[in-house]
N, C-alpha and C positions, 0 to 999 in steps of 0.2 A: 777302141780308144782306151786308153790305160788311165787311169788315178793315181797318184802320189798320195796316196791318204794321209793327212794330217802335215803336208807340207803344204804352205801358205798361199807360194805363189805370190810375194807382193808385186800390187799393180798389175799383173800380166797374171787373170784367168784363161787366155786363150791357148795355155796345155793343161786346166784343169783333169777336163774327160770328159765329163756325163754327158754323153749325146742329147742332142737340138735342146740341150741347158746351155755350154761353154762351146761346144763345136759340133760340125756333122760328122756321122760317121764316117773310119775311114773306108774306102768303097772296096769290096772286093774285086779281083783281075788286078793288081799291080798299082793299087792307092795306097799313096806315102804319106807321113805325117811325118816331120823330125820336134818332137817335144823338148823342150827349152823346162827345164825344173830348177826353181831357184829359191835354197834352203837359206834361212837368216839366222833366227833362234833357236830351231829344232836340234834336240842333241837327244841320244839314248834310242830308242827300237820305234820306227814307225813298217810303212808298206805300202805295195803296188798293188793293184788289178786291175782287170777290165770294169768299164762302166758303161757297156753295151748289154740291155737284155742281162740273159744270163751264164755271159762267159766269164765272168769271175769264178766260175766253179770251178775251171781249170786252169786259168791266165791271171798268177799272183805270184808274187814274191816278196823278202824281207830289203829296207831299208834299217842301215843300220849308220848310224851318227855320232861318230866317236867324242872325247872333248878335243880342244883345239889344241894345236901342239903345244907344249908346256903348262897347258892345263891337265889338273887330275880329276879322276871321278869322284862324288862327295862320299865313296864309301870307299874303304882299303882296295885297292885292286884287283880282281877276280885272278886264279889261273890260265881263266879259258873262259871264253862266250862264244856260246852257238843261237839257233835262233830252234824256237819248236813251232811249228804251224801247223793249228788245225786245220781240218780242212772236212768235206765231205764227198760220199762216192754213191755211186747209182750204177743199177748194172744197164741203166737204158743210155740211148745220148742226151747229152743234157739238152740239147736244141730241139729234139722230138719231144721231150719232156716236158719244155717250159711250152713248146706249141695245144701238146695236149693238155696241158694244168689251162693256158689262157683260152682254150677251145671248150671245156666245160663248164669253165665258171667256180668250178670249186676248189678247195686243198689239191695243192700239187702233191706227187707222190712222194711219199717220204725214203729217204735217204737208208742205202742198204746200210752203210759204214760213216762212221768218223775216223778220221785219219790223223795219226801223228806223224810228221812228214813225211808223208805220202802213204804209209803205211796202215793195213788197218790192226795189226796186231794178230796174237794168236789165239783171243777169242774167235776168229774168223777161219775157218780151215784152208780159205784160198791164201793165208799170207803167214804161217805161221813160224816159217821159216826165214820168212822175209819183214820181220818187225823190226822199227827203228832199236836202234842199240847205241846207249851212250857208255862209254869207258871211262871212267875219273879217277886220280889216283888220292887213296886219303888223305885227309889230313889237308888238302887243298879248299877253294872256296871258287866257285862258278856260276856265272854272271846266265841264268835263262833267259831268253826274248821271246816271252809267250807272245804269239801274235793269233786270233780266231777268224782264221779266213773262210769258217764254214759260213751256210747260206741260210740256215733258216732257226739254228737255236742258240740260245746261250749255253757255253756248257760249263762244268766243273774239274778240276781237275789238281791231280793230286801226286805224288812221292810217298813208295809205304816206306812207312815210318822215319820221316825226315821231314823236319819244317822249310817252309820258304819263309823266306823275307825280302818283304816286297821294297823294293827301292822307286819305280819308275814306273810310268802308264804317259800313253800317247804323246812318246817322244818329251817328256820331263819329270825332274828327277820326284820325289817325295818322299816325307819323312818316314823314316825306315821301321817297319812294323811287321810281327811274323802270324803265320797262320800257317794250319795245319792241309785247308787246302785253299784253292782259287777260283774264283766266280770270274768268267773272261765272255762278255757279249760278243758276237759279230761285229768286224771292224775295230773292236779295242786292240791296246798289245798294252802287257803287262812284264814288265823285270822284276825280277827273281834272283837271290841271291842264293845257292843250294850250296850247303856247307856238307863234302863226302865226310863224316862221321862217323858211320855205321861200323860194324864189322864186317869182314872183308868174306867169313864165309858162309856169304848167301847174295844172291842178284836181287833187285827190288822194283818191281812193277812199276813204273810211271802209266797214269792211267785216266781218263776221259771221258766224261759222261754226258747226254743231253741233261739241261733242264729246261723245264716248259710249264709253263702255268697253266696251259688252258691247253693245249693240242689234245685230245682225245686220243690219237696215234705218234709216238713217236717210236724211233728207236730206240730199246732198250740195255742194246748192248752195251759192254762198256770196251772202252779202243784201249789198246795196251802198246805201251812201250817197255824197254827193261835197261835197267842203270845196272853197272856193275861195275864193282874193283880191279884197274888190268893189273893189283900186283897175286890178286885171287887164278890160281892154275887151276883149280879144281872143278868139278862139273856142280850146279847148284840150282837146288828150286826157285825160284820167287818166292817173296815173303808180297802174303795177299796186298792189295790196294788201301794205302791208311784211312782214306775218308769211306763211310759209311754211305753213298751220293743218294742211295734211295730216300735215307732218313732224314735227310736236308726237307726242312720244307720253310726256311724263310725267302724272301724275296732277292733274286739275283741281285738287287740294288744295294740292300743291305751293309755290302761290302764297301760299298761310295764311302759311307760313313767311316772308314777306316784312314780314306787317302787324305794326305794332307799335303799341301806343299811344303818346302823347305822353308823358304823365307828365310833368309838370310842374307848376308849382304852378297855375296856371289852369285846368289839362286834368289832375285828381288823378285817380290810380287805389285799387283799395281789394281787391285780388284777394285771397281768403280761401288766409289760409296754409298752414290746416288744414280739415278737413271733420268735419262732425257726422256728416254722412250720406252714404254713398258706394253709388252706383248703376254696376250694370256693365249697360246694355243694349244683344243684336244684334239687328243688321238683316240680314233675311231675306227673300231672294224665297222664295215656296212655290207649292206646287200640291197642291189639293182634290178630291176624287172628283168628278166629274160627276154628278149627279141621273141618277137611272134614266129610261132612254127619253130623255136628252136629249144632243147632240151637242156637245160642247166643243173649244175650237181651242187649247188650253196643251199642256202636253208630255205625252207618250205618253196623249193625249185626256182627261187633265185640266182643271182652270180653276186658273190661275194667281190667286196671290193673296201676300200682300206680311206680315211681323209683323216687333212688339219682343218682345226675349224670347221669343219663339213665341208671343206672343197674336195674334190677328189681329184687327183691333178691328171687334166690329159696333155700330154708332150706334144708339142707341135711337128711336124715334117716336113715342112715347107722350107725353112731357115730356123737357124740356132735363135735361142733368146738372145744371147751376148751378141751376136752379127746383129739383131736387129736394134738393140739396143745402142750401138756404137754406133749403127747408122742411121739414126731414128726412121725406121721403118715401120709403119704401124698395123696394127689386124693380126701381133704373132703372139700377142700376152697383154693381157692388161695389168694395172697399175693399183689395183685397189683390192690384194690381199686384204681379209680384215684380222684388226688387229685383238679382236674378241669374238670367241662364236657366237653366231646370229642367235642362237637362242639360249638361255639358262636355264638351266633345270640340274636336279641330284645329279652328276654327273657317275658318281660309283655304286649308284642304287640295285641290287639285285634285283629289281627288273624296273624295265626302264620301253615305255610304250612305244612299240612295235612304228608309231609315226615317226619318231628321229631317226629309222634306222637309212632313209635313201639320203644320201647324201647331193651336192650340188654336184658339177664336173665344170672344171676350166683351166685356163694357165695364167692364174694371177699374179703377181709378186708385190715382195711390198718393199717398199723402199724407203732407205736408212740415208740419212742426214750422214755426211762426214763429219767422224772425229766423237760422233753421238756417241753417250753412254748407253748400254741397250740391256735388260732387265726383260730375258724369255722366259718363261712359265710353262713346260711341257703339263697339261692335266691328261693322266689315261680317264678312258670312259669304260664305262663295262657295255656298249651297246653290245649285243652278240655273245656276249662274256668277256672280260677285259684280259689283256695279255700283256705281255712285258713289251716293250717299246725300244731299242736302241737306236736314237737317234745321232747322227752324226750331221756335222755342219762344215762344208768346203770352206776355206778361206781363212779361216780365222780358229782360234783356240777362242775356249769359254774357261770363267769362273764357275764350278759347281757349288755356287752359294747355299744351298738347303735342299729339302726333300723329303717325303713323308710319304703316309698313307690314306683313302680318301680324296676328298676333294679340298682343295686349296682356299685356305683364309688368311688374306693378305694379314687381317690386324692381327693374328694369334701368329701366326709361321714365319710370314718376315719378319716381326717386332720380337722374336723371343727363338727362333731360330737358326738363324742366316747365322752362319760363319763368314763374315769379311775380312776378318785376319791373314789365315793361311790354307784357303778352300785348295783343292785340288785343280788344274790347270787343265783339260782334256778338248779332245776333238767330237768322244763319241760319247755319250750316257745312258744305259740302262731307265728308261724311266717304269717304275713297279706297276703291275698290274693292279688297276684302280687305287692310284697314285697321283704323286706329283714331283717332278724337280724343278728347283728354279736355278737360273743359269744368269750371267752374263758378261759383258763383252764390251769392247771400245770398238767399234766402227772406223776402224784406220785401215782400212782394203777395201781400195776402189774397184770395183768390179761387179761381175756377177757371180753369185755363188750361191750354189743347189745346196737344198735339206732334207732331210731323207731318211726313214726308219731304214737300216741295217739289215732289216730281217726282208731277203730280198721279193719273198713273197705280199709283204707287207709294198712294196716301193713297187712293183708291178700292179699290187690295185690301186694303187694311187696318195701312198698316202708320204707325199715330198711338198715343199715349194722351193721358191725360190728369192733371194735376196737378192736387192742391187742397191749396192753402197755408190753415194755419187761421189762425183771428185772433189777435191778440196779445193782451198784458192791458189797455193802456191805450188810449183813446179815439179816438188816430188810427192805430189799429194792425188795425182792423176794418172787414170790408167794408160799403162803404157799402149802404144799401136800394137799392131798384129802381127804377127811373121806372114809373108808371102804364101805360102803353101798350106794353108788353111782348106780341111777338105771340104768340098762340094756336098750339098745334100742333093 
């Protein structure tokens, strides 16, 4: 099943993806799906992938959203736009891989390479020949659509000695701001305006790095692309990679604070001033007993596993949640998400007792009032160690109202830090390790619709739920029926 990421979808979640969330998968031997995708207000760099397990590693690609005919883009016109997509590589199959990470119980194996499209660069001796290569000619100005289709980190990434200026994230525009490099989670996409500048005799490393808060192991290569002058005939070195990525050590989120909307009367904003309905949920790594007789590699021989709230989400198999829901069928999810974790305590405490760490397990959801103002509250936990969070939300864009560090005090953070002016407009957020972001959202998409850390090891232990917005009263305020060929679980 594929994803449109960060297209909407109004009324008709039934070509979302996420299996037994929006539909069953499609069956191998000759199971058809034809997906209906239906774009409203998305314009500028979103994307596809699989939402099966973990074939996203290699079933992705860029959507791209021009303006509308005799409209222009809110910045001078680029040259030229291509798209960059990271990506990540394993020298095993990813299907034997994800079998083995969910048969131990512990960290799956990590990632030989990051790739810039497709490429892993000539840090790597198998591709050195074979690295992405862009050609620009000076004196010009070019529109990037960074898109992070990798699987498991945020990463950085940079142009030696040349700023970007960010215009655009998850498919809308933002007020135009430069930086030297770019912080891009899993499932964000970020636009880029790269003005060629430079001098024409030397090539310049475009280049990628993991960043990770907590991982003990990652990769520390760094992936390389190489920009160069086609009116340069000459043979030439690279000039090294401009960011320094080791030295970084502020929190991926950081950069939130940078995006703003337009706001303008072309580019309206509409960020709800008040909320009908206010959700506080954390993000929790955990760890599960081990099955009797069997060997687990999580901590102190546990199997590590991921929740919101403390629920750890298990996916049904029987029938999709949206089938059951449309048909009111009952025993495939309950109704009573809660809308606070069951217990309070320091939530970013460097240590924090060893009793919160089993979380619950079920398929709850919670459910949204049509037309509801909605006020979510992402809090990281440090159970485990805390780690950075990209959470993404099918259906619908959010307001990125505020966000900090710690644990969240409504009277000090809302009252003295929310941005309700011109917050940034996104699908996906970074939330900082032992942090918080607050978000929100009009409830105008009837449907059902999945939520989900990015980081996809994080979304195999469990740590998603799921929303169902009801329908309204009048006629275009309800979800649409089904297409016919809806696959079979």
């Amino acid at each position: 099943l594929n994803n449109r990421h960060g297209v909407n979808q109004p009324r008709y979640p039934w070509a979302d993806g996420p299996e037994y969330i929006t539909q069953c998968p499609i069956q191998p031997g000759g199971g058809k799906f034809s997906q209906k995708v239906i774009f409203t207000t998305e314009e500028g760099t979103l994307w596809w992938h699989a939402h099966s397990e973990w074939t996203r590693a290699t079933v992705y690609g860029a959507i791209i959203v021009y303006p509308k005919k005799g409209h222009a883009y809110p910045f001078p016109k680029p040259h030229a736009d291509l798209p960059i997509i990271f990506g990540e590589w394993w020298k095993q199959d990813i299907f034997e891989l994800f079998d083995d990470f969910r048969r131990s119980g512990g960290d799956p194996l990590v990632s030989h390479a990051i790739t810039i499209n497709g490429q892993p660069g000539d840090r790597y001796n198998c591709s050195g020949q074979d690295m992405f290569k862009l050609a620009v000619d000076q004196g010009k100005t070019y529109l990037l659509r960074l898109i992070n289709a990798a699987m498991q980190d945020i990463l950085f990434f940079s142009i030696a000695g040349h700023q970007l200026t960010v215009v655009g994230t998850d498919g809308t525009y933002t007020k135009p701001f430069k930086s030297d490099y770019i912080t891009i989670s899993p499932g964000q996409t970020i636009d880029v305006l790269l003005r060629a500048d430079h001098p024409i005799a030397a090539s310049y490393y475009m280049a990628a790095k993991f960043y990770s808060s907590a991982r003990a192991a990652v990769n520390l290569n760094t992936t390389t692309a190489l920009l160069h002058y086609t009116t340069n005939n000459t043979t030439t070195t690279p000039t090294a990679a401009a960011a320094n990525f080791s030295a970084v050590s502020l929190s991926a989120t950081a950069d939130t604070n940078a995006f703003r909307s337009l706001a303008d009367k072309k580019h309206p904003v509409d960020v709800p001033q008040k909320a009908d309905t206010n959700l506080y949920f954390t993000l929790s790594m955990n760890a599960v007993p081990c099955p009797a007789g069997a060997t687990c590699a999580g901590p102190n021989g546990a199997r590590l596993a991921a929740s919101v709230n403390n629920v750890s989400l298990v996916l049904p198999t029987s029938m999709d949640v949206l089938g059951a829901y449309y048909r009111g069928i009952g025993g495939v999810y309950g109704d009573d998400f809660p809308s606070n974790p069951p217990v309070s305590f320091d939530f970013t405490n460097l240590t924090i007792p060893a009793v919160y760490r089993t979380p619950a397990t079920g398929n709850q959801v919670r459910m949204l009032e049509y037309n509801s103002s909605v006020e979510l509250v992402f809090q990281g936990t440090n159970l485990l160690g805390g780690v950075d969070h990209p959470m993404h939300l099918h259906g619908t864009n959010f307001y990125v109202v505020g966000w900090g560090f710690g644990n969240f005090d409504r009277a000090k953070d809302a009252n003295k830090t929310y941005n309700l002016v011109d917050p940034p407009f996104q699908n996906t957020i970074a939330v900082p390790r032992n942090g918080w972001v607050a978000v929100r959202f009009k409830a105008t998409n009837p449907g059902v619709w999945f939520m989900h850390c990015h980081l996809e090891r994080h979304a195999s232990w469990g740590m998603g739920m799921t929303f169902i917005v009801k329908n309204g009263k009048g006629p275009n305020d309800k979800m649409l029926p089904p297409p016919s060929d809806m696959p079979p679980c």
